[in-house]
C-alpha positions as CSV (number, residue, x, y, z in Angstrom):
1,X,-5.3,-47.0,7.8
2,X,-7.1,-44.7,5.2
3,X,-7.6,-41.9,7.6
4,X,-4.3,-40.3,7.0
5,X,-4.3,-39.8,3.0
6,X,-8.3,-38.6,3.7
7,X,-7.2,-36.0,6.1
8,X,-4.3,-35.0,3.6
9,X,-6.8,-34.8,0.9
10,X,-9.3,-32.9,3.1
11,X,-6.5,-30.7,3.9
12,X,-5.4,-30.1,0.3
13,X,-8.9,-29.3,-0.3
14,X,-9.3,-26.7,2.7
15,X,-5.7,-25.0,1.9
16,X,-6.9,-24.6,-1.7
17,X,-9.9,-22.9,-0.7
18,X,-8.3,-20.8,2.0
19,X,-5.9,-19.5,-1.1
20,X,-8.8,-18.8,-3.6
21,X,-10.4,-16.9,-0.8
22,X,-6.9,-15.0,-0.1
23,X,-6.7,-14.7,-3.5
24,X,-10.6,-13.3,-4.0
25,X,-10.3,-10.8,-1.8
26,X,-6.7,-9.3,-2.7
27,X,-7.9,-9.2,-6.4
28,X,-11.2,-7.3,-4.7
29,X,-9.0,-5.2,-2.9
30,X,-6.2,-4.6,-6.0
31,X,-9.7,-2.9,-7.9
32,X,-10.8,-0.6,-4.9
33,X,-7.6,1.0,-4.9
34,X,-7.3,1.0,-8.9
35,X,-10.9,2.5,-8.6
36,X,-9.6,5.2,-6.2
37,X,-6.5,5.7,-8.0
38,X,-8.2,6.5,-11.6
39,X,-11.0,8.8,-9.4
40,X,-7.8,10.8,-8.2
41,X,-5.8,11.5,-11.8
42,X,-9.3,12.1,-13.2
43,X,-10.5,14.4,-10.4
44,X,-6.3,16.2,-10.9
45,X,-6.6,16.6,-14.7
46,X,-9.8,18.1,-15.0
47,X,-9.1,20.2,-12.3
48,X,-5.4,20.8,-13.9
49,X,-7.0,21.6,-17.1
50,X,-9.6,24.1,-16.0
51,X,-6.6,26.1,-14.0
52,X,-4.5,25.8,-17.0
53,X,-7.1,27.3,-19.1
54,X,-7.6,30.3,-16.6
55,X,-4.5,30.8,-16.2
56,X,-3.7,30.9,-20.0
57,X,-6.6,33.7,-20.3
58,X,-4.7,35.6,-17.5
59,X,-1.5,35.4,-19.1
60,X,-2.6,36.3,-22.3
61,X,-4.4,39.2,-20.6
62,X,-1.1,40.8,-19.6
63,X,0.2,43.9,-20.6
64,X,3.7,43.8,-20.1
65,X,6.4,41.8,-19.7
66,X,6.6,42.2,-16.3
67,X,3.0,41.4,-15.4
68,X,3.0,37.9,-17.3
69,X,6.1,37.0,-15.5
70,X,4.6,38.0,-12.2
71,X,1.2,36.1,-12.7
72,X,3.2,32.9,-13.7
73,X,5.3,33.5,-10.5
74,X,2.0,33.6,-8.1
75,X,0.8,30.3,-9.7
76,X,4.2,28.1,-8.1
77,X,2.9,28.0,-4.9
78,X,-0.8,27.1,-5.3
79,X,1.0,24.1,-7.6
80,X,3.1,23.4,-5.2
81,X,0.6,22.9,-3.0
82,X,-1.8,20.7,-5.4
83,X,1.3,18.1,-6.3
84,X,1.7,18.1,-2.5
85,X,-2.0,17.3,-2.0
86,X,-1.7,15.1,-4.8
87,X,0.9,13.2,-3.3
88,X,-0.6,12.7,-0.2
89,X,-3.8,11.6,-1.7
90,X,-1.7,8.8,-3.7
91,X,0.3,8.0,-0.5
92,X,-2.5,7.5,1.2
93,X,-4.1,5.4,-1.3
94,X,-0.9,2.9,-1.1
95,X,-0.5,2.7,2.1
96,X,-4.2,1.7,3.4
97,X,-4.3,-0.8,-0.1
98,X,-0.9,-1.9,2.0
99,X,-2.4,-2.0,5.1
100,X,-5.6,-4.3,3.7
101,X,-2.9,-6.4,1.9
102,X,-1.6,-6.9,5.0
103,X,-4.4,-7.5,6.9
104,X,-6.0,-10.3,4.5
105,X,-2.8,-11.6,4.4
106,X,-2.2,-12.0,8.6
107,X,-5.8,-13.7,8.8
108,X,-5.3,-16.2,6.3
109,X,-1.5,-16.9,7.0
110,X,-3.4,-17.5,10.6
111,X,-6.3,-19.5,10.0
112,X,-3.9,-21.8,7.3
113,X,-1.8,-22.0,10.4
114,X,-4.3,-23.0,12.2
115,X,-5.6,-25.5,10.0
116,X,-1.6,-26.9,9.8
117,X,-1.6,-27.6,13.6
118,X,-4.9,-29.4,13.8
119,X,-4.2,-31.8,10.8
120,X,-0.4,-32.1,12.5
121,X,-2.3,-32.9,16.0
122,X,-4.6,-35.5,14.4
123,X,-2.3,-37.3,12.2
124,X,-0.1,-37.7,14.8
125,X,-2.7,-39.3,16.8
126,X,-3.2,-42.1,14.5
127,X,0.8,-41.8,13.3
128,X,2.6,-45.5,14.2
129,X,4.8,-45.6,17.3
130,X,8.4,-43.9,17.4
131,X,7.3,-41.2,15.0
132,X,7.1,-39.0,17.8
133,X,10.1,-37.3,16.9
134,X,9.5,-36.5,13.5
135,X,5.6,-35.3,14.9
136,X,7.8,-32.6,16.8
137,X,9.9,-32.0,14.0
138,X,7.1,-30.8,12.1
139,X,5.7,-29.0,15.0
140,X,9.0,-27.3,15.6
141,X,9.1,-25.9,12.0
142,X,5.4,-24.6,12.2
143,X,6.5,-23.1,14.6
144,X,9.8,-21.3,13.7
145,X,8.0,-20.7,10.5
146,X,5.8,-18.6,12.3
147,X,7.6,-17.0,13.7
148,X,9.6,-16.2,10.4
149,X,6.2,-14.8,9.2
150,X,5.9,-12.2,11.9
151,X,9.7,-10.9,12.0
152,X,8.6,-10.2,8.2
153,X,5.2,-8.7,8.6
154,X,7.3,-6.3,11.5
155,X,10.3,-5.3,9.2
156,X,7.1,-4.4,6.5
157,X,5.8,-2.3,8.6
158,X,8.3,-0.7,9.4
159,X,9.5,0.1,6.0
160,X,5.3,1.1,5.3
161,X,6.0,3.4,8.1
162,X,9.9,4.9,7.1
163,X,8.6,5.4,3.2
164,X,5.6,7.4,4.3
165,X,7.9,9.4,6.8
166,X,10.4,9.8,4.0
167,X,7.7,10.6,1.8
168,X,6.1,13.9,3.9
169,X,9.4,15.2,4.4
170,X,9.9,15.1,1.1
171,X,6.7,17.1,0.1
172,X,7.3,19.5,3.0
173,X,10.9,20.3,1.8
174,X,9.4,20.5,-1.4
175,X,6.6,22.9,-0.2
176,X,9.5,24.7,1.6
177,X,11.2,25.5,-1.5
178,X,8.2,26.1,-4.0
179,X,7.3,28.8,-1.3
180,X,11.0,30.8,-1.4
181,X,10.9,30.8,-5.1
182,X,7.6,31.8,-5.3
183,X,8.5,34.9,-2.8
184,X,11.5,35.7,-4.9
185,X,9.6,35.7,-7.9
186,X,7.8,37.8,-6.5
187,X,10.3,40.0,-4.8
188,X,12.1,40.2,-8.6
189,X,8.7,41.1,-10.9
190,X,8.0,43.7,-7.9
């Protein structure tokens, strides 16, 4: 008669644990990525600022006019290209911290779901008679909640997947563009 509320408590205990560990190792995962993230804007602004100096020199070097406006004309495409690379660098940085997220997430949604179905399976082998029905009740909503789960972790990956594509075609039009104006400023100081 006990063995129901200890199974309930053991389970509490076990789901508990399963969501610290969840928990643990998307914090773990939340710092790797801050870690990479703060690498790549220090890495850009010490690189930014040792171009910016050089290229200050090189404009203040200029002896006309029409050489300063052409030096700062040959500099849109190499920036273009850094925010580009920039840009790529931080996509790539969201999408794999997405793609970890994810992946935690699937095993423990899985081994919780797991856990579920055997506590479901052994209650309802001590459950009284003509709770059958509610014992498949439950087992019915495992299941459609499953299968909730994974008609959401699709869709999310499919979005991952359409912001990244949106994303590159983006910097590519961009690129695009920052090289025509950067061959008609050229073209013009010529």
């Amino acid at each position: 008669m006990f063995a129901i509320p200890e199974q309930f408590s053991t389970a509490t205990k076990t789901s508990l644990e399963s969501q610290f560990a969840l928990f643990s190792s998307l914090t773990s995962k939340t710092f790797e990525s801050m870690e990479k993230l703060v690498a790549l804007n220090i890495s850009t602004a010490r690189a930014s600022l040792e171009e910016s100096s050089a290229l200050t020199s090189k404009l203040l070097s200029a002896k006309d006019p029409q050489e300063f406006f052409s030096l700062a004309a040959t500099q849109a495409q190499p920036n273009a290209e850094k925010a580009m690379a920039y840009s790529r660098q931080l996509a790539s940085i969201a999408s794999g911290t997405g793609a970890e997220f994810s992946k935690a997430a699937e095993s423990q949604i899985v081994e919780a779901n797991r856990k579920v179905i055997s506590l479901v399976d052994e209650v309802s082998k001590n459950a009284p008679a003509g709770s059958e029905n509610f014992v498949a009740a439950v087992k019915t909503a495992i299941s459609n909640a499953n299968a909730g789960y994974e008609q959401f972790s699709k869709t999310s990956k499919q979005a991952v997947e359409a912001i990244e594509t949106n994303v590159n075609a983006a910097v590519s039009q961009f690129s695009a563009n920052a090289a025509k104006a950067t061959n008609s400023a050229a073209a013009a100081a010529a």
